[in-house]
TORZADREN-965499 format. One record per residue (C-alpha): residue number from 1; x, y, z. Coordinates in steps of 0.1 Angstrom, whole numbers, plus 5000, padded with zeros to 4 digits. Example, Ala and Ser with C-alpha at 12.3 -4.5 7.8 and 13.67 -1.06 7.14 Angstrom:
# TORZADREN-965499
@nr: 1 px: 5123 py: 4955 pz: 5078
@nr: 2 px: 5137 py: 4989 pz: 5071
# end
This chain:
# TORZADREN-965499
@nr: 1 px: 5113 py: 4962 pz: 4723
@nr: 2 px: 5091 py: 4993 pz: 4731
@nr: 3 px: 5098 py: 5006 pz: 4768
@nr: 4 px: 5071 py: 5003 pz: 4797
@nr: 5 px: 5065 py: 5019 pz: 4826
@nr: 6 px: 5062 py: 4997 pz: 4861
@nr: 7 px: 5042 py: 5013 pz: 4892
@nr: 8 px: 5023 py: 5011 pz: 4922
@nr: 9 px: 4994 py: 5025 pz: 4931
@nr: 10 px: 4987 py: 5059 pz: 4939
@nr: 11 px: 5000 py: 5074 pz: 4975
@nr: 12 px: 5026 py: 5052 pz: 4974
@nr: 13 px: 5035 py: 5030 pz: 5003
@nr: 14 px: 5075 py: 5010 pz: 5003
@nr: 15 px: 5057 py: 4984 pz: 4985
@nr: 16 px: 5046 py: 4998 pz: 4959
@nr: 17 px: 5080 py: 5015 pz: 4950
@nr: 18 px: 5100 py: 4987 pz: 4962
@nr: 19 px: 5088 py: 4965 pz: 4941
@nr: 20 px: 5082 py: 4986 pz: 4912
@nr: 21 px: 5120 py: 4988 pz: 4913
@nr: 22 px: 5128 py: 4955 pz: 4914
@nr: 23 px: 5099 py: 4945 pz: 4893
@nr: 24 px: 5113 py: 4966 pz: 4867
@nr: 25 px: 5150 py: 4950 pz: 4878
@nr: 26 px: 5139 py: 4917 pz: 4865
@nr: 27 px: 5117 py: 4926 pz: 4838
@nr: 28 px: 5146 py: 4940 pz: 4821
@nr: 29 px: 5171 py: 4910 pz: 4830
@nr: 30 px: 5141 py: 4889 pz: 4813
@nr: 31 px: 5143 py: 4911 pz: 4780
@nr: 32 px: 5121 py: 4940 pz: 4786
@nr: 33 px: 5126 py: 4972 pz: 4785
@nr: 34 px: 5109 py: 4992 pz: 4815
@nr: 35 px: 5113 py: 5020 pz: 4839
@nr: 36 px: 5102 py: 5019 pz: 4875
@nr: 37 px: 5080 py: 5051 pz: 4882
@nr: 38 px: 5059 py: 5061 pz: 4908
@nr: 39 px: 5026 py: 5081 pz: 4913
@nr: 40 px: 5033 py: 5101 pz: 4939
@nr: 41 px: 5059 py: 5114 pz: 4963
@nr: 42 px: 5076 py: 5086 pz: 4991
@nr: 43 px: 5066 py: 5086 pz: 5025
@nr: 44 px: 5093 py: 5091 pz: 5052
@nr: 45 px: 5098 py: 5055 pz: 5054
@nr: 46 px: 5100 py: 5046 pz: 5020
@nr: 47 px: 5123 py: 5074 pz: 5019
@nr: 48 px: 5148 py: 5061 pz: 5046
@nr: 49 px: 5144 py: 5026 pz: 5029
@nr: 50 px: 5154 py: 5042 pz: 4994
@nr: 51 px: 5182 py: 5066 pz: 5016
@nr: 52 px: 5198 py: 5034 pz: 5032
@nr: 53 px: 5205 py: 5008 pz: 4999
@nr: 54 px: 5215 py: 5040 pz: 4977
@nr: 55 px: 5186 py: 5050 pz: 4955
@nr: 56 px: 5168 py: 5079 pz: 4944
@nr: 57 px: 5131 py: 5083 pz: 4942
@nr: 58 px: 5114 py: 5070 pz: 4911
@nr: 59 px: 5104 py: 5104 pz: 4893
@nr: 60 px: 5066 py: 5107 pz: 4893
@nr: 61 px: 5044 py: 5108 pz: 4868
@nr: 62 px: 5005 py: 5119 pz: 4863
@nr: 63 px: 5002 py: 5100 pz: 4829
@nr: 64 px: 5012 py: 5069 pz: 4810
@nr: 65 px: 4996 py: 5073 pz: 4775
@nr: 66 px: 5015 py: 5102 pz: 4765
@nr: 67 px: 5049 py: 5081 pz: 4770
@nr: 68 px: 5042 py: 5042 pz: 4765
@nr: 69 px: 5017 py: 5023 pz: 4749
@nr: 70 px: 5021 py: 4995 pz: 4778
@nr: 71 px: 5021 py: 4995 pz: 4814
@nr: 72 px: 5035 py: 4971 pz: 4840
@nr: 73 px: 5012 py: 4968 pz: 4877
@nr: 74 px: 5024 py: 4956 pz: 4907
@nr: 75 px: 5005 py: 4962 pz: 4941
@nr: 76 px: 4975 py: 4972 pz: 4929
@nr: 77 px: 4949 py: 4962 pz: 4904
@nr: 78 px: 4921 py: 4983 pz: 4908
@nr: 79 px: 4915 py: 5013 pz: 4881
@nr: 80 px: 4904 py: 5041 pz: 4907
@nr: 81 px: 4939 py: 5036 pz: 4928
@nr: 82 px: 4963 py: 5034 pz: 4894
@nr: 83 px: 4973 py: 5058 pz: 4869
@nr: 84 px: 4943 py: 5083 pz: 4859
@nr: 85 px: 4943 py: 5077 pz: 4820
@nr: 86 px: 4950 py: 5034 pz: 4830
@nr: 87 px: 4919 py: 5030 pz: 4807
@nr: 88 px: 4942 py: 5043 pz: 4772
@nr: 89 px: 4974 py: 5017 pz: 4781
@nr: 90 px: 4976 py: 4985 pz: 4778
@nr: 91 px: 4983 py: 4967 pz: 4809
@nr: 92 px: 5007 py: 4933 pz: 4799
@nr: 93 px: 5019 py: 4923 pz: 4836
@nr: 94 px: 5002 py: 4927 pz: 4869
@nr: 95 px: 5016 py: 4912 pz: 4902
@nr: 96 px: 4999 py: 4916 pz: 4930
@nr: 97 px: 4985 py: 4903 pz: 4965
@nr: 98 px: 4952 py: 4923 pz: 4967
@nr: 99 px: 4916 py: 4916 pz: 4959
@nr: 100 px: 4904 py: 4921 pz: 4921
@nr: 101 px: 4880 py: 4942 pz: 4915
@nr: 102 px: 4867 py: 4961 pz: 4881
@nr: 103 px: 4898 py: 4950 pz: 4863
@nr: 104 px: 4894 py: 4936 pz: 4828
@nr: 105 px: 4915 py: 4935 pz: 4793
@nr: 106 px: 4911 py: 4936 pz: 4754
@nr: 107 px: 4935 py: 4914 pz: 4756
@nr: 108 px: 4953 py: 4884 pz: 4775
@nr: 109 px: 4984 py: 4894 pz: 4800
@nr: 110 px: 5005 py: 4880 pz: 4829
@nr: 111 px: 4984 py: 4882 pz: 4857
@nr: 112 px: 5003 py: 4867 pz: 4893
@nr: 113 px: 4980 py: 4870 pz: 4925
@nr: 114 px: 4989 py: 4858 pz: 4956
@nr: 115 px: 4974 py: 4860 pz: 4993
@nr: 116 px: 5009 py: 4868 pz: 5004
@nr: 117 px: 5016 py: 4896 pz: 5034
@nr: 118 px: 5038 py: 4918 pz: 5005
@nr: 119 px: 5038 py: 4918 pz: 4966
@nr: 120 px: 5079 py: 4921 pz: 4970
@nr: 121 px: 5074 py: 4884 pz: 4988
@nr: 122 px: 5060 py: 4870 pz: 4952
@nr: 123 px: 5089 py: 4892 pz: 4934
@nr: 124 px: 5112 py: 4874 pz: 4953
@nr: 125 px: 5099 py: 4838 pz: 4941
@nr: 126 px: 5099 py: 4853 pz: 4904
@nr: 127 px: 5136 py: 4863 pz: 4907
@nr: 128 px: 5145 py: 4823 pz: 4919
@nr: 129 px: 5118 py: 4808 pz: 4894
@nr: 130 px: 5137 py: 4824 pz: 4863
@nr: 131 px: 5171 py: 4820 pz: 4879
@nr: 132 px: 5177 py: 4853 pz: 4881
@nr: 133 px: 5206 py: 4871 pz: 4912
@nr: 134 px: 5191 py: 4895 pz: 4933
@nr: 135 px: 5218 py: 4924 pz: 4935
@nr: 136 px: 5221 py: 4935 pz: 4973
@nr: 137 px: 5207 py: 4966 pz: 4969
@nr: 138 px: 5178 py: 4953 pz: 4953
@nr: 139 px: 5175 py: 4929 pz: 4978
@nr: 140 px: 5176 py: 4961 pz: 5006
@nr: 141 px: 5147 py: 4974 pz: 4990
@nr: 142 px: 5123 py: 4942 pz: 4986
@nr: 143 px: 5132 py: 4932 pz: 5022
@nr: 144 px: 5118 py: 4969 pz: 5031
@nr: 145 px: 5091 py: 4962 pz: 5014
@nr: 146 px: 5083 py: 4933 pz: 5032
@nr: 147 px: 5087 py: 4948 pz: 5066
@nr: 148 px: 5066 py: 4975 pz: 5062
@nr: 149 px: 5035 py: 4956 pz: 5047
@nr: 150 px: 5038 py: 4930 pz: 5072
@nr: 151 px: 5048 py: 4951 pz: 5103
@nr: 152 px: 5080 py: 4931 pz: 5106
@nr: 153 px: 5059 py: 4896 pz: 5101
@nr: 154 px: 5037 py: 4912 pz: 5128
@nr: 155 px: 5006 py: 4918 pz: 5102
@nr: 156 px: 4979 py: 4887 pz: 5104
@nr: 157 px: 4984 py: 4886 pz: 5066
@nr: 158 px: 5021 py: 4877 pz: 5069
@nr: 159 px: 5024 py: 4840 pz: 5059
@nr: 160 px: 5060 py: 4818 pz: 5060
@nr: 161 px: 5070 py: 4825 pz: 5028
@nr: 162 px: 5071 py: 4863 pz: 5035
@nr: 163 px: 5091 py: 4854 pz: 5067
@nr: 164 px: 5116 py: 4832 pz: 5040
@nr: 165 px: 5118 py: 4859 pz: 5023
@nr: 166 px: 5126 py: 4879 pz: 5047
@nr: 167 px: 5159 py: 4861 pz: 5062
@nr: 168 px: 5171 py: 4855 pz: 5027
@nr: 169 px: 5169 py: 4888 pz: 5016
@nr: 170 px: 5182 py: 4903 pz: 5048
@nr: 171 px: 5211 py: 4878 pz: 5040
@nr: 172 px: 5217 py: 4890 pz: 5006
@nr: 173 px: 5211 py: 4927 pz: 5022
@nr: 174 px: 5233 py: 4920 pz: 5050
@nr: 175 px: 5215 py: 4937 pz: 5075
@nr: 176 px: 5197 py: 4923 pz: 5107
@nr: 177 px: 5160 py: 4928 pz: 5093
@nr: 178 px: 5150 py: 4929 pz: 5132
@nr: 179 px: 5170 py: 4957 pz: 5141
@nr: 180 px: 5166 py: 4975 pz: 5104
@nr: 181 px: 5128 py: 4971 pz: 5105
@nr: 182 px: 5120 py: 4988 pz: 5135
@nr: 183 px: 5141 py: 5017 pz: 5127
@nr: 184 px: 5124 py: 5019 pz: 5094
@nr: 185 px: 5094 py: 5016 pz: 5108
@nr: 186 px: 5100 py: 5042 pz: 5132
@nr: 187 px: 5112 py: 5063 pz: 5102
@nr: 188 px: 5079 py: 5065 pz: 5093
@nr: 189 px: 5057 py: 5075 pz: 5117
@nr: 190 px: 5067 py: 5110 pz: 5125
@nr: 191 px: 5038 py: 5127 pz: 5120
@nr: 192 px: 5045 py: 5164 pz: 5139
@nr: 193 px: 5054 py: 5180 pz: 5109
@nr: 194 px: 5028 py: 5174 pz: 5085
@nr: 195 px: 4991 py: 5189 pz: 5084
@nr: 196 px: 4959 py: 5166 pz: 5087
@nr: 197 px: 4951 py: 5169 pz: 5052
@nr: 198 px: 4984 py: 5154 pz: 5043
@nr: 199 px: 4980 py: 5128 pz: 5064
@nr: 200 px: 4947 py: 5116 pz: 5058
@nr: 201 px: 4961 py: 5118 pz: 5019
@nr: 202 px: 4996 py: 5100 pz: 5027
@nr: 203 px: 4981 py: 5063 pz: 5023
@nr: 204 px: 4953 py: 5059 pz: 5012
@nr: 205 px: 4932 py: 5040 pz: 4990
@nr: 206 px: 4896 py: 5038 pz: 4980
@nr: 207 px: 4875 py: 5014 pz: 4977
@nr: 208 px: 4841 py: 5007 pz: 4951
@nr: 209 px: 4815 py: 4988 pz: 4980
@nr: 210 px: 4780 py: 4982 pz: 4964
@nr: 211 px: 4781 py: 5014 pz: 4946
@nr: 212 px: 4799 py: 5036 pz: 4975
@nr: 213 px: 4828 py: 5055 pz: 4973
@nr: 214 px: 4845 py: 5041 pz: 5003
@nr: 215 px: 4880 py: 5059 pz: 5010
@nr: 216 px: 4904 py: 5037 pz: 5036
@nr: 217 px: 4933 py: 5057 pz: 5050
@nr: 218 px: 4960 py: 5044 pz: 5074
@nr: 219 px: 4991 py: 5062 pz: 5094
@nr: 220 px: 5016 py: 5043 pz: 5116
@nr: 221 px: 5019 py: 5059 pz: 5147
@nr: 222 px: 5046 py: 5047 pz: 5181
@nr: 223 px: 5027 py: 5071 pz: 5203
@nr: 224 px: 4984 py: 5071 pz: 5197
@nr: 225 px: 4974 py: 5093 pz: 5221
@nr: 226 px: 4993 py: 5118 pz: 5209
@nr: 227 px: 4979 py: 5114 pz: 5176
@nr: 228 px: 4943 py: 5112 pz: 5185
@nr: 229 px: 4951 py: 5148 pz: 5202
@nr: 230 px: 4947 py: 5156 pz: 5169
@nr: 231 px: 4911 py: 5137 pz: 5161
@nr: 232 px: 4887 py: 5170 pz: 5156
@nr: 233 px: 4912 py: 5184 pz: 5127
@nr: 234 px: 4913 py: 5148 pz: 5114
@nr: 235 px: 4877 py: 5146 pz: 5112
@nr: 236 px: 4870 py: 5182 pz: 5095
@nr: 237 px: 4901 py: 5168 pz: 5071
@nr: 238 px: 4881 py: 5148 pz: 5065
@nr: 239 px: 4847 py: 5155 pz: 5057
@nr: 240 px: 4863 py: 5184 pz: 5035
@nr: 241 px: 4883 py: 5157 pz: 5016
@nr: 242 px: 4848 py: 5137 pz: 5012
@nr: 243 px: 4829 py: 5167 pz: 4999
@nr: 244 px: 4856 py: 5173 pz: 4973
@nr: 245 px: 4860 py: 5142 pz: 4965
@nr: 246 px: 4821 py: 5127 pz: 4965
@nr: 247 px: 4833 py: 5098 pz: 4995
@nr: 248 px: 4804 py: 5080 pz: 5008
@nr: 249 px: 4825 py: 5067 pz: 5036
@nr: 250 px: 4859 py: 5083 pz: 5050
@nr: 251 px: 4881 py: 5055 pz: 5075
@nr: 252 px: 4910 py: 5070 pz: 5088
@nr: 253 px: 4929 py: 5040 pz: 5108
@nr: 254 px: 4956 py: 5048 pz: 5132
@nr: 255 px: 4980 py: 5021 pz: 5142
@nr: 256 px: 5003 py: 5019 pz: 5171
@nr: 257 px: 5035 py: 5005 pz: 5155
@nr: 258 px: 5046 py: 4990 pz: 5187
@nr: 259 px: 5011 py: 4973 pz: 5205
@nr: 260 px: 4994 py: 4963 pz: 5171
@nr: 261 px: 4963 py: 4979 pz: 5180
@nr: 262 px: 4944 py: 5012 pz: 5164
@nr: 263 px: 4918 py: 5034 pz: 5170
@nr: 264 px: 4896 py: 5042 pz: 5139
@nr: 265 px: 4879 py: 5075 pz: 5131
@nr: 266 px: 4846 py: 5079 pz: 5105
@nr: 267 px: 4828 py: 5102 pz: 5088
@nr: 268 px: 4801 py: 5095 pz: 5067
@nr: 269 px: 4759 py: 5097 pz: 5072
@nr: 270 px: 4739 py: 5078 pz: 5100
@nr: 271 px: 4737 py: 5051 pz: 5072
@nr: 272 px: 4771 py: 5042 pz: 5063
@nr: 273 px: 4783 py: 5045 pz: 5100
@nr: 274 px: 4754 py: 5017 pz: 5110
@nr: 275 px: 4774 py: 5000 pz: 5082
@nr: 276 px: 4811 py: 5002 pz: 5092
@nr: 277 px: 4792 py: 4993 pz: 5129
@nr: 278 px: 4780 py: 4966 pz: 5113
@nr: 279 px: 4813 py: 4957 pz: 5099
@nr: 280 px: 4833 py: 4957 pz: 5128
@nr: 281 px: 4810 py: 4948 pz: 5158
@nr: 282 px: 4811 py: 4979 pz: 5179
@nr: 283 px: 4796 py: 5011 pz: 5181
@nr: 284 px: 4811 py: 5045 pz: 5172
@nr: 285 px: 4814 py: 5069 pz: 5198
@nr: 286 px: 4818 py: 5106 pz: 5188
@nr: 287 px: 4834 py: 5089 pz: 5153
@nr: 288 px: 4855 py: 5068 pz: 5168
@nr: 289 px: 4866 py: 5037 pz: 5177
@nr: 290 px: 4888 py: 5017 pz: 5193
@nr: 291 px: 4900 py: 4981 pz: 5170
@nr: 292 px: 4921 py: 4959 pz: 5194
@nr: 293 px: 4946 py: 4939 pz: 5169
@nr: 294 px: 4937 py: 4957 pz: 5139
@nr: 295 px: 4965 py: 4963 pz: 5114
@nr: 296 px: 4958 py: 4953 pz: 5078
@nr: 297 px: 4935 py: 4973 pz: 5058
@nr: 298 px: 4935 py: 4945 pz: 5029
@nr: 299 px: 4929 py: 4917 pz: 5055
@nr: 300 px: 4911 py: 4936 pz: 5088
@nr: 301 px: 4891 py: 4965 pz: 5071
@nr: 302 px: 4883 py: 4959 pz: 5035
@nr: 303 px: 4870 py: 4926 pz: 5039
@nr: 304 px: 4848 py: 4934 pz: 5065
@nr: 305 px: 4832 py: 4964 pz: 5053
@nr: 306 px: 4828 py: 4946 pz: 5015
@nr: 307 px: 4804 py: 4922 pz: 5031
@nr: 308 px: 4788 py: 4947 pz: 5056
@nr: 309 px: 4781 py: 4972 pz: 5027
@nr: 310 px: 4772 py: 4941 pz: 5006
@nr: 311 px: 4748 py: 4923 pz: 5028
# end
């Protein structure tokens, strides 16, 4: 069987290389032959998660075409956040718990969406649908996944089967996921060390909204004012990365690991900010704002800017 390539999407979060691995884990148990790749570097945390159940980063790539002729999705749908040449591969699996949006075929694939807090939590159900042991360092890895997509079960898109996934593949990983999480979590946030530019880049996603280029970044923080210290070289980040890059509408979301709450910062013309106002009920002040109990860009942010740029 020809080999495929399995990834995430681009700025790669523990999900997206989490589960490309154990994606890739299964596919081959099933009969494929694939390799778990990423595009793009890991983040601290998905570093430490990699670190702790003994593997080493998936090597990177920049294309598919000039290695496979298919291509395996998970986390991600959406052509303007996968692989640059998507559009000369042929996708044959996607898994995913994201909108869809601009995604279409020549031809017919396996296609599993599910409103689920992590794309690992549906992994795990494919691994007991085909019968199929999770090996314990897998296991480490897709309970990572988990954690960090659903802020240990904190996340308003967490739902019960991501917390049964959780315990059982805690079991499996024989770890306390309570006490792992946070120090993974933690992992992740130090953000001393690296420029604004990188961290406006680091995860990050954009978005098509009624024709505007809408880019939605997020950083995990345990201390915000510290990090909002920081919010005039954010913003010029910022409106340099939107100049380059022709975005209508920069979001940079800043979330305090330990409250659940964030403070948001915009740039973007008089128009568009009316528009994220809109969105989000509350008026910017000096670019930013403050969003009590916001976590989730897929379930907090996108949605509500969709219908605000839609309507």
């Amino acid at each position: 069987m020809e080999k495929e390539l399995v990834f995430g999407h681009q700025n790669p979060d523990t999900d997206a290389i989490g589960t490309a691995i154990a994606f890739s884990y299964l596919q081959n148990k099933l009969g494929y032959n694939t390799e778990a790749v990423a595009l793009g570097e890991p983040n601290d945390e998905t570093a430490y998660a990699l670190k702790k159940f003994g593997f080493e980063a998936p090597r990177v790539i920049k294309t598919a075409s000039n290695e496979v002729d298919g291509v395996m999705l998970v986390d991600h749908n959406e052509p303007q956040q996968s692989v640059s040449d998507i559009d000369k591969v042929k996708v044959t699996h996607v898994v995913d718990h994201h909108r869809i949006m601009n995604f279409n075929t020549a031809d017919p694939l396996y296609y599993r969406a599910e409103p689920k807090g992590c794309t690992s939590t549906i992994v795990w159900k494919m691994f007991n649908e085909n019968e199929v042991e999770i090996p314990k360092n897998i296991a480490g890895l897709m309970l990572s996944a988990i954690i960090s997509d659903t802020l240990l079960l904190k996340s308003p898109t967490s739902t019960e089967e991501d917390k049964e996934a959780i315990e059982a593949l805690a079991k499996i990983a024989d770890v306390d996921y309570k006490e792992y999480g946070l120090t993974m979590l933690k992992a992740g946030t130090n953000i001393a060390d690296k420029s604004e530019e990188d961290l406006i880049d680091l995860d990050a996603k954009s978005f098509e909204l009624n024709g505007n280029n809408v880019r939605v970044a997020q950083i995990n923080v345990v201390d915000l004012p510290e990090a909002m210290e920081r919010k005039e070289a954010f913003l010029k980040a910022m409106e340099t990365a939107s100049k380059e890059n022709n975005y209508d509408m920069f979001m940079f979301l800043i979330t305090n690991i330990l409250d659940s709450d964030s403070e948001a910062l915009v740039v973007g013309s008089d128009e568009n900010k009316a528009i994220f106002e809109k969105a989000f009920d509350k008026k910017l002040n000096d670019s930013e704002v403050k969003l009590p109990g916001v976590v989730s860009r897929k379930k907090q942010v996108v949605p509500p800017l969709t219908d605000a740029f839609e309507g």
